[in-house]
C-alpha positions as CSV (number, residue, x, y, z in Angstrom):
1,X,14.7,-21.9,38.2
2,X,11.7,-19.9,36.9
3,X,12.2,-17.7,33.8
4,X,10.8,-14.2,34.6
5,X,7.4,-13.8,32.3
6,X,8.0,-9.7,30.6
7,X,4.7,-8.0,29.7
8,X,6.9,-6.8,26.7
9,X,10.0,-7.3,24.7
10,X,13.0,-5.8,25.9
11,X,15.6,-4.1,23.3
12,X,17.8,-7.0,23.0
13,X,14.9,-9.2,22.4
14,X,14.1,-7.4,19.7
15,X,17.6,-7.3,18.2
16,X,17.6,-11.0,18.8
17,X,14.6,-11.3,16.7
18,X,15.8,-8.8,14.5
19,X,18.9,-10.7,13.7
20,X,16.9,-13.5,12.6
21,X,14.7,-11.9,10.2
22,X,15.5,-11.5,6.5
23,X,17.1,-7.8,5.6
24,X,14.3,-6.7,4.0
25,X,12.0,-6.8,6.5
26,X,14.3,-6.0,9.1
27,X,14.7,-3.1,7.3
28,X,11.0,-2.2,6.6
29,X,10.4,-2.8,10.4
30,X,13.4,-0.5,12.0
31,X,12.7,2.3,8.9
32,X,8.8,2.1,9.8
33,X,10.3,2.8,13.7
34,X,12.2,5.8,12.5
35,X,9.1,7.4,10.9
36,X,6.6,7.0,13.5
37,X,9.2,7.4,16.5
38,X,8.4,4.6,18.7
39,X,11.3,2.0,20.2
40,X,12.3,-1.0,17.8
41,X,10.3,-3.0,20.5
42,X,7.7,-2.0,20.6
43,X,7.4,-2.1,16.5
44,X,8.5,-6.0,16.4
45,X,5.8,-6.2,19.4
46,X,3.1,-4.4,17.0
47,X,4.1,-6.6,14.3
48,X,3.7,-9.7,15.9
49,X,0.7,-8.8,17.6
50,X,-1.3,-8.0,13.6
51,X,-0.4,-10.9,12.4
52,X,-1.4,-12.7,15.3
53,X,-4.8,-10.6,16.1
54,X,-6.2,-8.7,13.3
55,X,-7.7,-6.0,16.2
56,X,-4.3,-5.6,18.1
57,X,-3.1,-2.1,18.0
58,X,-1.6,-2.4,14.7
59,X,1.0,0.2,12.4
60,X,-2.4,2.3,11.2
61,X,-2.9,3.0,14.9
62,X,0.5,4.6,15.2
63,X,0.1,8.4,15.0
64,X,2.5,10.2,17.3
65,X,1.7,13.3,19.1
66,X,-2.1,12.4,18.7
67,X,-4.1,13.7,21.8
68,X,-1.3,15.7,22.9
């Protein structure tokens, strides 16, 4: 059987990955989702993704209500 490919985490990914991570940072990283009002997800996705790629869409990037 196939695994289905996601295009992005899923909540319980991201308490899975959550659960692994050392308190402080899981701390810093469901605090920083809190303040900008964006999904745990998609903050363990944004995470990943500038450590990985310096140019991804990164925490700086994050201003809500911008363009509304």
């Amino acid at each position: 059987m196939q695994a289905k490919l996601q295009e992005q985490l899923s909540p319980a990914d991201a308490e899975a990955i959550l659960g692994r991570l050392p308190e402080r940072i899981r701390a810093a990283l469901v605090a920083r989702a809190a303040e900008i009002e964006y999904p745990i997800e998609a903050v363990v996705e944004m995470a990943i993704a500038s450590f990985l790629d310096t140019e991804a869409l990164g925490f700086a990037d994050c201003k809500p209500g911008r363009g509304q």
